[in-house]
N, C-alpha and C positions, 0 to 999 in steps of 0.2 A: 381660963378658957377664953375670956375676951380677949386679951393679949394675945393668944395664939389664932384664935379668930382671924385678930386684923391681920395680925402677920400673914397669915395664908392669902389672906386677901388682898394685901397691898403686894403679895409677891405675884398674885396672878396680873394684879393689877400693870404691875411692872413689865411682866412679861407680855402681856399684849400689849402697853405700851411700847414695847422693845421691839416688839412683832412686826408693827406698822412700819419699822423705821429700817426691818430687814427684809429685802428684798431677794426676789431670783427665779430665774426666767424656767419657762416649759421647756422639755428637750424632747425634738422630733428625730426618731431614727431610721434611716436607709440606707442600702447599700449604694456605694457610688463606686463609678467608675470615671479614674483620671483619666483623661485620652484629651485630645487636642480639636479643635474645628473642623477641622478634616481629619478623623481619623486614617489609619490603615486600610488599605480596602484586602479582604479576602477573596482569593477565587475559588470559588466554591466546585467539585466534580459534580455534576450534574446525571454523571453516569457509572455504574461499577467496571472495573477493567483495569489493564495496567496500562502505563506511560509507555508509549512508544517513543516520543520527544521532546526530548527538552533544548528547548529555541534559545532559551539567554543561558547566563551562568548564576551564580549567587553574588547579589551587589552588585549585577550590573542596570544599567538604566532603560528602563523600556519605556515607550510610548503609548499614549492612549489607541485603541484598537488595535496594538500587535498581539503576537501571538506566540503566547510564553510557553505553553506544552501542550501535546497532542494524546489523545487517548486511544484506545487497539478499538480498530473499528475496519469496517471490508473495504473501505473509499480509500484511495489513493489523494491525500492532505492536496499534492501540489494540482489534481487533475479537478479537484471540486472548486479550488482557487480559480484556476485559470478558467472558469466554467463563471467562477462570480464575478470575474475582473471581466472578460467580454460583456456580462448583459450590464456591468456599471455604464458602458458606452454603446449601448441599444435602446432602441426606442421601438417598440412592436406597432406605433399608429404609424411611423414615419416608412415611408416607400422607400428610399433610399437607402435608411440605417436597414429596413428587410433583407435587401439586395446585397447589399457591400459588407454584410459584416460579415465574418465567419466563424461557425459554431463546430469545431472538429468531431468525430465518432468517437468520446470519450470512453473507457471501457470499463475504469475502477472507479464508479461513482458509490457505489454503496447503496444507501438509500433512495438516493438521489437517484437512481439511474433511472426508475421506470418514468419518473417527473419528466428527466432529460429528456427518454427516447419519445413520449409523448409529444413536448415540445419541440424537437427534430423534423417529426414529422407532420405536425401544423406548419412547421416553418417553412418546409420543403413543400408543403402542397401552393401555401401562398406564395411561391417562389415561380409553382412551374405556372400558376393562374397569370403571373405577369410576365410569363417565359411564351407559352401557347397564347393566351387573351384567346380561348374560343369564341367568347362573346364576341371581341371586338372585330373578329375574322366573319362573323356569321351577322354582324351589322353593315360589316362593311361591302356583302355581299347583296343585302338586302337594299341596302341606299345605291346602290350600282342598279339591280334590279331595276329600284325606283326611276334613277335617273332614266334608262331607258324607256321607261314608260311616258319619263316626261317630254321624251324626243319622238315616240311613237302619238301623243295627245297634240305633238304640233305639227307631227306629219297628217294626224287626221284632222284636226282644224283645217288645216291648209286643203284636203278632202272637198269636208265638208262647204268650204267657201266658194271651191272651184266646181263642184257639184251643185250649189245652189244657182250661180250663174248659169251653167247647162241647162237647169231646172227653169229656169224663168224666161230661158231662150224657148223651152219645149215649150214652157206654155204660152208663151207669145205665138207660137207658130200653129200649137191648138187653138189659140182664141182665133185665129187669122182664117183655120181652114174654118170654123165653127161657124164663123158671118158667111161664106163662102157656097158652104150647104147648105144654110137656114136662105142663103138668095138662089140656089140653085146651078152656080156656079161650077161645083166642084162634085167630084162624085160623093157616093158615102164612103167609100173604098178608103178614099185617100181622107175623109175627118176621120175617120175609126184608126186610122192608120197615126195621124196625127196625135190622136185623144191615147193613145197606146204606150206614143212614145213619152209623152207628158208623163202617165199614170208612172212608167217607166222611170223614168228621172227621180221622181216625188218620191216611189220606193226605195231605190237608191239613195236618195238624202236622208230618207227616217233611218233604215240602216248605216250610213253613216253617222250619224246623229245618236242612233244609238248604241253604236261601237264608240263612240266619243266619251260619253258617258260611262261605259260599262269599263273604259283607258282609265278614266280621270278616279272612280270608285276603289282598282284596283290601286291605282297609286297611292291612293289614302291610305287602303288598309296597309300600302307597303311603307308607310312614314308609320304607320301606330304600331306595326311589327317592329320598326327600329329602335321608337320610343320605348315600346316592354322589354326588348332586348337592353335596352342601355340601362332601366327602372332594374332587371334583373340581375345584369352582370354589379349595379352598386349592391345591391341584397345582398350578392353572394358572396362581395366584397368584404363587406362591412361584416358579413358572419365568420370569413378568413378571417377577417382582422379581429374581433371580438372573442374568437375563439384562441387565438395568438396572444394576446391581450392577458385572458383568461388562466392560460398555460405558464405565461409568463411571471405573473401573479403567486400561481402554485409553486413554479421553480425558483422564486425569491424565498416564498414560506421554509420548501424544502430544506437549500440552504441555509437558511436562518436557525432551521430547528437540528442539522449537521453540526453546525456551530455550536450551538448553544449545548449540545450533547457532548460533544467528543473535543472540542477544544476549549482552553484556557486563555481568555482572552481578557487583559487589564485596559481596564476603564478607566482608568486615570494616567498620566504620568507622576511616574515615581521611579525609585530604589526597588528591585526586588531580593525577597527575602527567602530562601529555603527553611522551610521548618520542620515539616515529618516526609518530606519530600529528600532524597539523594542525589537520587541515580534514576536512568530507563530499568525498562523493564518491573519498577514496582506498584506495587497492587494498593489503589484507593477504591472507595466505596461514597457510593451517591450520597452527596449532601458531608461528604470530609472537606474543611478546611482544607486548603493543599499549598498553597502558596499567599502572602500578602504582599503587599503593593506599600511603601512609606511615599506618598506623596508628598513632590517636589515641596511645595509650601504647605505645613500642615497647619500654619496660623497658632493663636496662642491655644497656652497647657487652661483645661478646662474639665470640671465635674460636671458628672450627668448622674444625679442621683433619682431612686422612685422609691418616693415614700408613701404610705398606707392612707388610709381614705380618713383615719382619725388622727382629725389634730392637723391635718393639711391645710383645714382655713386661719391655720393662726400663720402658715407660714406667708410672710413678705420681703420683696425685694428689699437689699440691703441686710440683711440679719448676718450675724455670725455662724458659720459653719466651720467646725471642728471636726478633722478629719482622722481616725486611725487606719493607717494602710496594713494592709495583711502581713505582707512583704518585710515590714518595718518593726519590729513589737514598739508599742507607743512609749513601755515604759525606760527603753533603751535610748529609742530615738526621739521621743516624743510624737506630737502632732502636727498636720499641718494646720493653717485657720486661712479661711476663706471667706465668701459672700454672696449669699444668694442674688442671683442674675435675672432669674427668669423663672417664671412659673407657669407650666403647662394649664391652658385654661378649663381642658377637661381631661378627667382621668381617664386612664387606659389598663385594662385586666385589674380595676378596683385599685388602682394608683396612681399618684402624681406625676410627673415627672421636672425636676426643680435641675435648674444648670446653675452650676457652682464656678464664680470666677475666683481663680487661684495669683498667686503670684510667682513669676515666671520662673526663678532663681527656683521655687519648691525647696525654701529654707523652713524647718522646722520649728518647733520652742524650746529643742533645747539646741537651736542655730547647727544645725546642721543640714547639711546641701544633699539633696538624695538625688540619686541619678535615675534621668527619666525614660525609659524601654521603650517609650510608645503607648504602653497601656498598664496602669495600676490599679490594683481592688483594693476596696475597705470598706469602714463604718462611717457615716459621719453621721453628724451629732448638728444638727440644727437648733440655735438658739431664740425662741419664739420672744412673745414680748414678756417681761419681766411684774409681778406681780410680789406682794408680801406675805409674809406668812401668814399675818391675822385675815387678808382679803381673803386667801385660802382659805380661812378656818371657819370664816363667816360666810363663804360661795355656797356650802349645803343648805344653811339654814335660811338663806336668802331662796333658794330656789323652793324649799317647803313653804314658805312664807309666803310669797310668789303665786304658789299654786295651791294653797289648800284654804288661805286666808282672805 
Protein backbone atom coordinates (compact mmCIF):
# COMPACT_ATOMS: atom_id res chain seq x y z
CA UNK A 1 0.00 0.00 0.00
CA UNK A 2 2.83 2.50 0.48
CA UNK A 3 4.39 1.65 -2.75
CA UNK A 4 1.13 2.17 -4.46
CA UNK A 5 0.58 5.27 -2.44
CA UNK A 6 3.74 6.99 -3.61
CA UNK A 7 3.17 5.77 -6.91
CA UNK A 8 -0.16 7.55 -7.32
CA UNK A 9 1.34 10.35 -5.91
CA UNK A 10 4.35 10.92 -7.74
CA UNK A 11 2.11 10.16 -10.90
CA UNK A 12 -0.15 13.10 -9.83
CA UNK A 13 2.96 14.76 -9.03
CA UNK A 14 4.26 14.27 -12.49
CA UNK A 15 1.23 15.37 -13.99
CA UNK A 16 0.93 18.68 -12.53
CA UNK A 17 4.40 18.99 -13.10
CA UNK A 18 3.73 18.27 -16.71
CA UNK A 19 0.65 20.53 -16.49
CA UNK A 20 2.81 23.77 -15.84
CA UNK A 21 4.94 23.05 -18.85
CA UNK A 22 1.72 22.60 -21.24
CA UNK A 23 0.31 25.32 -22.43
CA UNK A 24 -2.83 26.74 -24.67
CA UNK A 25 -4.76 29.59 -25.35
CA UNK A 26 -8.71 30.63 -24.76
CA UNK A 27 -10.73 30.54 -28.07
CA UNK A 28 -13.12 33.53 -28.73
CA UNK A 29 -15.91 32.77 -31.32
CA UNK A 30 -17.83 35.01 -33.93
CA UNK A 31 -19.15 35.24 -36.99
CA UNK A 32 -17.07 37.29 -39.60
CA UNK A 33 -17.55 38.64 -42.50
CA UNK A 34 -14.69 38.82 -45.31
CA UNK A 35 -15.30 41.93 -47.31
CA UNK A 36 -12.61 44.56 -48.20
CA UNK A 37 -12.43 48.53 -46.93
CA UNK A 38 -14.71 49.60 -48.88
CA UNK A 39 -17.06 47.24 -49.32
CA UNK A 40 -19.92 46.80 -52.12
CA UNK A 41 -22.52 49.43 -51.68
CA UNK A 42 -26.17 48.14 -52.07
CA UNK A 43 -29.03 50.25 -53.44
CA UNK A 44 -31.56 49.73 -51.47
CA UNK A 45 -35.71 50.33 -53.07
CA UNK A 46 -36.95 52.53 -50.76
CA UNK A 47 -40.42 51.94 -52.32
CA UNK A 48 -42.75 48.79 -53.57
CA UNK A 49 -43.47 48.88 -57.45
CA UNK A 50 -41.78 47.68 -60.48
CA UNK A 51 -38.80 49.12 -62.60
CA UNK A 52 -39.82 51.16 -65.25
CA UNK A 53 -35.73 51.92 -66.05
CA UNK A 54 -32.92 50.53 -66.23
CA UNK A 55 -30.26 53.45 -67.13
CA UNK A 56 -26.86 51.28 -67.21
CA UNK A 57 -26.50 47.53 -68.25
CA UNK A 58 -24.79 44.85 -66.14
CA UNK A 59 -20.86 45.55 -65.58
CA UNK A 60 -21.09 48.72 -66.79
CA UNK A 61 -19.36 51.79 -64.89
CA UNK A 62 -21.50 54.33 -63.39
CA UNK A 63 -20.62 57.42 -61.49
CA UNK A 64 -21.23 58.69 -58.06
CA UNK A 65 -24.76 60.45 -58.10
CA UNK A 66 -26.03 58.85 -61.57
CA UNK A 67 -28.90 57.23 -61.95
CA UNK A 68 -29.05 53.47 -62.44
CA UNK A 69 -32.99 52.62 -62.21
CA UNK A 70 -36.29 54.32 -62.02
CA UNK A 71 -39.34 52.95 -60.05
CA UNK A 72 -43.33 53.31 -61.57
CA UNK A 73 -44.30 56.28 -59.99
CA UNK A 74 -47.04 59.37 -61.63
CA UNK A 75 -43.89 62.12 -62.29
CA UNK A 76 -42.44 62.22 -65.47
CA UNK A 77 -38.28 61.15 -64.38
CA UNK A 78 -36.96 63.72 -67.23
CA UNK A 79 -39.62 66.77 -66.18
CA UNK A 80 -38.73 66.42 -62.24
CA UNK A 81 -34.97 66.48 -63.46
CA UNK A 82 -35.13 69.51 -65.53
CA UNK A 83 -37.24 70.96 -62.58
CA UNK A 84 -33.91 70.14 -60.19
CA UNK A 85 -31.29 71.24 -62.82
CA UNK A 86 -33.04 74.90 -63.14
CA UNK A 87 -33.26 75.66 -59.19
CA UNK A 88 -29.19 74.14 -59.09
CA UNK A 89 -28.76 77.59 -60.97
CA UNK A 90 -31.34 79.79 -58.91
CA UNK A 91 -30.93 81.85 -56.32
CA UNK A 92 -34.66 83.10 -54.74
CA UNK A 93 -32.72 86.32 -52.65
CA UNK A 94 -30.99 87.26 -55.97
CA UNK A 95 -33.14 89.88 -58.15
CA UNK A 96 -31.80 89.01 -61.22
CA UNK A 97 -31.41 85.10 -61.03
CA UNK A 98 -35.90 85.96 -60.12
CA UNK A 99 -36.18 87.59 -63.34
CA UNK A 100 -33.99 85.84 -65.87
CA UNK A 101 -34.41 82.41 -64.97
CA UNK A 102 -37.04 80.37 -66.39
CA UNK A 103 -39.26 77.75 -64.58
CA UNK A 104 -41.74 76.04 -67.48
CA UNK A 105 -45.57 74.81 -66.60
CA UNK A 106 -44.42 71.31 -65.87
CA UNK A 107 -47.36 68.93 -66.00
CA UNK A 108 -46.01 65.27 -64.77
CA UNK A 109 -44.42 66.16 -61.51
CA UNK A 110 -46.07 63.66 -59.47
CA UNK A 111 -45.70 64.47 -55.99
CA UNK A 112 -43.93 67.29 -56.78
CA UNK A 113 -46.53 69.12 -58.52
CA UNK A 114 -48.45 70.80 -55.78
CA UNK A 115 -44.73 72.12 -54.21
CA UNK A 116 -44.17 73.15 -57.89
CA UNK A 117 -47.45 74.95 -58.57
CA UNK A 118 -47.03 76.71 -55.21
CA UNK A 119 -43.66 77.96 -56.01
CA UNK A 120 -44.78 79.18 -59.60
CA UNK A 121 -46.97 81.24 -58.20
CA UNK A 122 -44.79 82.99 -55.47
CA UNK A 123 -42.46 83.41 -58.15
CA UNK A 124 -44.72 84.91 -60.53
CA UNK A 125 -46.22 87.21 -57.95
CA UNK A 126 -42.55 88.48 -57.01
CA UNK A 127 -42.17 88.87 -60.68
CA UNK A 128 -44.98 91.01 -61.48
CA UNK A 129 -44.09 93.20 -57.79
CA UNK A 130 -40.86 94.24 -60.01
CA UNK A 131 -42.83 94.20 -63.41
CA UNK A 132 -45.77 96.99 -61.89
CA UNK A 133 -43.46 98.31 -58.58
CA UNK A 134 -46.94 99.97 -57.43
CA UNK A 135 -45.04 101.24 -54.61
CA UNK A 136 -42.48 102.74 -56.58
CA UNK A 137 -45.22 104.44 -59.00
CA UNK A 138 -47.16 105.64 -55.81
CA UNK A 139 -43.78 107.23 -54.28
CA UNK A 140 -42.86 108.58 -57.21
CA UNK A 141 -46.15 110.39 -57.40
CA UNK A 142 -45.96 111.44 -53.82
CA UNK A 143 -42.25 113.03 -54.17
CA UNK A 144 -43.58 115.03 -57.35
CA UNK A 145 -46.59 116.04 -55.14
CA UNK A 146 -43.88 117.12 -52.73
CA UNK A 147 -41.63 118.70 -55.06
CA UNK A 148 -44.36 120.91 -56.02
CA UNK A 149 -45.18 122.04 -52.72
CA UNK A 150 -41.64 122.78 -52.45
CA UNK A 151 -41.98 125.29 -55.51
CA UNK A 152 -45.45 126.57 -54.14
CA UNK A 153 -43.29 127.30 -50.25
CA UNK A 154 -40.82 129.54 -52.53
CA UNK A 155 -43.56 131.04 -54.35
CA UNK A 156 -44.94 132.02 -50.93
CA UNK A 157 -41.78 132.95 -49.32
CA UNK A 158 -41.35 135.22 -52.19
CA UNK A 159 -45.20 136.33 -50.98
CA UNK A 160 -44.63 136.71 -47.83
CA UNK A 161 -41.25 138.98 -48.30
CA UNK A 162 -42.88 141.21 -50.81
CA UNK A 163 -46.01 141.57 -48.54
CA UNK A 164 -43.88 142.54 -45.69
CA UNK A 165 -42.37 145.42 -47.67
CA UNK A 166 -45.99 146.64 -48.53
CA UNK A 167 -46.72 146.05 -44.91
CA UNK A 168 -43.96 148.43 -43.51
CA UNK A 169 -44.70 150.93 -46.50
CA UNK A 170 -48.61 150.91 -44.79
CA UNK A 171 -47.35 151.48 -41.75
CA UNK A 172 -44.85 154.21 -42.41
CA UNK A 173 -47.73 155.89 -44.00
CA UNK A 174 -50.07 155.14 -40.83
CA UNK A 175 -47.46 156.33 -38.58
CA UNK A 176 -46.99 159.59 -40.88
CA UNK A 177 -50.94 160.38 -41.06
CA UNK A 178 -50.97 159.35 -37.09
CA UNK A 179 -48.54 162.58 -36.02
CA UNK A 180 -50.63 164.53 -38.72
CA UNK A 181 -54.12 164.02 -36.67
CA UNK A 182 -52.58 163.97 -33.14
CA UNK A 183 -51.22 167.85 -34.82
CA UNK A 184 -54.44 168.56 -36.43
CA UNK A 185 -53.20 168.61 -39.80
CA UNK A 186 -55.07 166.01 -41.40
CA UNK A 187 -58.61 164.95 -41.12
CA UNK A 188 -59.53 161.66 -39.26
CA UNK A 189 -61.06 160.45 -42.61
CA UNK A 190 -57.83 160.23 -44.14
CA UNK A 191 -55.81 158.54 -40.45
CA UNK A 192 -58.74 155.99 -40.26
CA UNK A 193 -58.29 155.60 -43.90
CA UNK A 194 -54.63 155.09 -43.44
CA UNK A 195 -54.80 152.85 -40.02
CA UNK A 196 -57.16 150.53 -42.36
CA UNK A 197 -54.90 150.03 -45.00
CA UNK A 198 -51.87 149.08 -42.47
CA UNK A 199 -54.43 146.81 -40.48
CA UNK A 200 -54.95 145.56 -44.08
CA UNK A 201 -51.55 144.64 -45.12
CA UNK A 202 -50.62 143.12 -41.53
CA UNK A 203 -53.70 140.69 -42.16
CA UNK A 204 -52.58 139.86 -45.33
CA UNK A 205 -48.91 138.89 -44.01
CA UNK A 206 -50.36 136.72 -41.07
CA UNK A 207 -52.37 134.96 -43.86
CA UNK A 208 -49.63 134.58 -45.88
CA UNK A 209 -47.35 133.53 -43.17
CA UNK A 210 -49.80 131.22 -42.25
CA UNK A 211 -50.44 129.49 -45.75
CA UNK A 212 -46.49 129.31 -45.58
CA UNK A 213 -46.69 127.34 -42.76
CA UNK A 214 -49.66 125.21 -43.30
CA UNK A 215 -47.06 124.65 -47.46
CA UNK A 216 -44.17 123.79 -45.45
CA UNK A 217 -46.32 121.16 -42.72
CA UNK A 218 -47.84 119.65 -45.85
CA UNK A 219 -44.64 118.98 -47.44
CA UNK A 220 -43.40 117.06 -44.50
CA UNK A 221 -46.11 114.96 -44.06
CA UNK A 222 -45.58 114.40 -48.11
CA UNK A 223 -41.49 113.24 -47.45
CA UNK A 224 -42.99 110.79 -44.19
CA UNK A 225 -45.63 109.35 -46.84
CA UNK A 226 -42.66 108.69 -49.04
CA UNK A 227 -40.52 107.41 -46.38
CA UNK A 228 -43.61 104.64 -45.22
CA UNK A 229 -44.14 103.99 -48.62
CA UNK A 230 -40.56 102.97 -49.31
CA UNK A 231 -40.36 101.25 -45.28
CA UNK A 232 -43.43 99.34 -46.83
CA UNK A 233 -42.67 98.34 -50.39
CA UNK A 234 -39.16 96.66 -48.39
CA UNK A 235 -41.73 94.82 -45.88
CA UNK A 236 -43.45 93.46 -48.60
CA UNK A 237 -40.38 92.84 -50.39
CA UNK A 238 -38.61 91.05 -48.07
CA UNK A 239 -42.05 88.88 -47.32
CA UNK A 240 -42.04 88.03 -51.43
CA UNK A 241 -38.66 87.12 -50.87
CA UNK A 242 -39.05 85.08 -47.60
CA UNK A 243 -41.81 83.54 -48.80
CA UNK A 244 -39.92 82.29 -52.31
CA UNK A 245 -37.11 81.43 -50.15
CA UNK A 246 -39.51 79.38 -48.15
CA UNK A 247 -41.07 77.48 -51.27
CA UNK A 248 -37.99 76.91 -52.55
CA UNK A 249 -36.67 75.14 -49.52
CA UNK A 250 -39.97 72.92 -49.74
CA UNK A 251 -39.25 72.21 -53.49
CA UNK A 252 -35.58 70.99 -52.72
CA UNK A 253 -37.31 68.78 -49.75
CA UNK A 254 -39.75 67.55 -52.27
CA UNK A 255 -37.40 66.55 -54.87
CA UNK A 256 -35.12 64.98 -52.50
CA UNK A 257 -37.71 62.86 -50.97
CA UNK A 258 -38.96 61.91 -55.25
CA UNK A 259 -35.49 60.79 -55.31
CA UNK A 260 -34.96 59.11 -52.57
CA UNK A 261 -38.29 57.15 -53.29
CA UNK A 262 -38.53 56.09 -56.70
CA UNK A 263 -34.90 56.29 -58.00
CA UNK A 264 -31.82 54.20 -57.67
CA UNK A 265 -29.12 56.28 -57.36
CA UNK A 266 -25.14 54.85 -56.62
CA UNK A 267 -23.12 56.66 -54.12
CA UNK A 268 -20.03 55.77 -55.02
CA UNK A 269 -18.09 55.03 -58.35
CA UNK A 270 -17.98 51.52 -59.22
CA UNK A 271 -18.69 48.33 -61.38
CA UNK A 272 -22.42 47.72 -61.40
CA UNK A 273 -23.77 44.39 -60.67
CA UNK A 274 -27.31 42.78 -61.51
CA UNK A 275 -28.30 40.29 -58.93
CA UNK A 276 -32.30 39.58 -58.35
CA UNK A 277 -32.75 42.48 -60.75
CA UNK A 278 -33.07 41.52 -65.07
CA UNK A 279 -35.27 43.31 -66.81
CA UNK A 280 -38.12 46.34 -66.70
CA UNK A 281 -41.12 45.94 -65.74
CA UNK A 282 -40.10 43.60 -62.51
CA UNK A 283 -41.51 43.87 -59.06
CA UNK A 284 -39.14 44.81 -55.88
CA UNK A 285 -40.36 45.50 -52.53
CA UNK A 286 -39.31 48.25 -49.96
CA UNK A 287 -36.06 47.72 -48.29
CA UNK A 288 -34.96 44.63 -51.28
CA UNK A 289 -31.47 44.71 -52.11
CA UNK A 290 -31.82 45.37 -55.78
CA UNK A 291 -28.52 46.25 -57.12
CA UNK A 292 -24.66 46.57 -55.80
CA UNK A 293 -22.17 48.93 -56.57
CA UNK A 294 -18.10 47.05 -56.62
CA UNK A 295 -16.29 50.28 -55.98
CA UNK A 296 -13.50 51.43 -58.15
CA UNK A 297 -10.85 50.93 -55.33
CA UNK A 298 -12.09 48.53 -52.73
CA UNK A 299 -8.58 48.65 -50.75
CA UNK A 300 -7.33 45.53 -48.94
CA UNK A 301 -9.50 41.86 -48.15
CA UNK A 302 -10.44 42.52 -44.42
CA UNK A 303 -12.64 40.59 -41.45
CA UNK A 304 -15.28 42.29 -39.64
CA UNK A 305 -16.09 39.87 -37.06
CA UNK A 306 -18.81 40.58 -33.67
CA UNK A 307 -18.06 38.76 -30.90
CA UNK A 308 -20.21 38.22 -27.49
CA UNK A 309 -19.68 40.49 -24.45
CA UNK A 310 -17.93 37.26 -22.78
CA UNK A 311 -14.37 36.82 -22.98
CA UNK A 312 -14.05 40.07 -25.21
CA UNK A 313 -11.72 41.53 -22.77
CA UNK A 314 -9.15 38.96 -23.36
CA UNK A 315 -9.23 39.91 -26.86
CA UNK A 316 -6.03 42.12 -28.23
CA UNK A 317 -4.65 43.52 -31.14
CA UNK A 318 -2.30 41.28 -32.79
CA UNK A 319 -3.79 37.74 -31.63
CA UNK A 320 -4.20 34.85 -34.03
CA UNK A 321 -7.55 34.52 -35.82
CA UNK A 322 -8.60 31.33 -37.36
CA UNK A 323 -11.01 31.43 -39.96
CA UNK A 324 -13.72 28.76 -41.26
CA UNK A 325 -15.48 30.02 -44.22
CA UNK A 326 -18.94 28.59 -45.06
CA UNK A 327 -18.37 28.41 -48.62
CA UNK A 328 -15.04 26.40 -48.11
CA UNK A 329 -15.71 23.13 -45.64
CA UNK A 330 -12.39 23.62 -43.44
CA UNK A 331 -11.78 20.05 -43.59
CA UNK A 332 -11.29 19.99 -47.46
CA UNK A 333 -9.92 23.34 -47.85
CA UNK A 334 -8.69 24.12 -44.61
CA UNK A 335 -8.41 27.73 -42.85
CA UNK A 336 -7.69 30.85 -43.38
CA UNK A 337 -5.29 32.57 -40.15
CA UNK A 338 -5.41 36.16 -39.80
CA UNK A 339 -4.93 39.08 -36.91
CA UNK A 340 -6.63 41.02 -34.85
CA UNK A 341 -6.60 44.76 -36.04
CA UNK A 342 -8.72 46.63 -34.25
CA UNK A 343 -11.20 46.41 -31.37
CA UNK A 344 -14.42 48.27 -31.19
CA UNK A 345 -14.07 50.36 -27.91
CA UNK A 346 -17.79 49.81 -27.10
CA UNK A 347 -20.12 47.28 -27.76
CA UNK A 348 -22.94 47.42 -29.93
CA UNK A 349 -26.45 44.97 -29.50
CA UNK A 350 -24.21 43.18 -26.45
CA UNK A 351 -21.20 42.78 -28.87
CA UNK A 352 -17.92 43.60 -30.04
CA UNK A 353 -17.00 44.24 -33.10
CA UNK A 354 -13.03 43.20 -33.92
CA UNK A 355 -11.59 43.81 -37.62
CA UNK A 356 -9.54 41.00 -38.80
CA UNK A 357 -6.45 41.84 -41.16
CA UNK A 358 -6.02 39.00 -43.75
CA UNK A 359 -3.56 38.35 -46.31
CA UNK A 360 -4.24 39.35 -49.61
CA UNK A 361 -3.51 36.22 -51.81
CA UNK A 362 -6.45 34.53 -49.09
CA UNK A 363 -4.07 31.18 -49.24
CA UNK A 364 -5.24 28.67 -46.74
CA UNK A 365 -3.32 25.80 -44.50
CA UNK A 366 -3.69 23.53 -46.69
CA UNK A 367 -2.13 26.26 -49.42
CA UNK A 368 -4.81 26.80 -51.30
CA UNK A 369 -5.89 30.22 -53.12
CA UNK A 370 -9.75 30.67 -52.75
CA UNK A 371 -11.17 33.09 -54.97
CA UNK A 372 -12.54 36.33 -53.53
CA UNK A 373 -16.60 37.43 -54.58
CA UNK A 374 -16.51 40.52 -52.88
CA UNK A 375 -18.06 39.16 -49.72
CA UNK A 376 -17.47 35.70 -47.70
CA UNK A 377 -19.09 34.27 -44.38
CA UNK A 378 -17.73 32.04 -41.58
CA UNK A 379 -16.53 31.16 -37.95
CA UNK A 380 -13.58 32.49 -36.76
CA UNK A 381 -11.79 31.41 -33.85
CA UNK A 382 -9.88 33.99 -32.07
CA UNK A 383 -6.76 32.99 -30.23
CA UNK A 384 -6.79 34.79 -26.71
CA UNK A 385 -3.56 34.74 -24.43
CA UNK A 386 -2.39 31.24 -23.74
CA UNK A 387 -2.43 29.89 -20.10
CA UNK A 388 -1.54 26.14 -18.67
CA UNK A 389 -3.29 23.54 -17.66
CA UNK A 390 -2.34 23.49 -13.87
CA UNK A 391 -2.99 27.70 -14.01
CA UNK A 392 -6.35 26.29 -15.11
CA UNK A 393 -6.92 23.87 -12.55
CA UNK A 394 -5.59 26.07 -9.76
CA UNK A 395 -7.89 29.51 -11.23
CA UNK A 396 -11.18 28.04 -9.16
CA UNK A 397 -9.53 27.38 -6.15
CA UNK A 398 -7.64 30.73 -6.24
CA UNK A 399 -10.81 32.47 -6.72
CA UNK A 400 -12.59 30.62 -3.52
CA UNK A 401 -9.54 31.36 -1.65
CA UNK A 402 -9.69 34.91 -2.80
CA UNK A 403 -13.11 35.36 -1.67
CA UNK A 404 -14.07 33.21 1.21
CA UNK A 405 -10.45 33.24 3.05
Amino acid sequence: MRWGTSAFFGILLLLFAGGCFFNYPDVVEGEITVTTEYPPVWLMAASTGRLTELRKAEGSRVEAGEIVAVLENTAATQDVLAVKERLSAWDAMDSLSVQQVVFPEYGRLGEVQVTYTSFLKSLNTLRDFFRYDLYAQKEKAVMQESREYTSYIRSLHTQVELNREEMNLAETAFLREERLFEQGVTSKADYEEARQAYLSWKQTAEQHISALSTARIQEACLRQEAVEIRMERARELNRLYTELQTLTDELHRAIGEWELRYLLISPVEGLLSYNEVWQTSQHVGTGDPVFPVVTADPGEIVGKVRIPLEGAGKVRVGQRVNIRLTGYPYLEYGFLTGSVSSVSLVPREDTYAVTVCLPQELRTSYQKELEFTGELAGIAEIMTDEQSFTARLLSPLRYVWEKYF
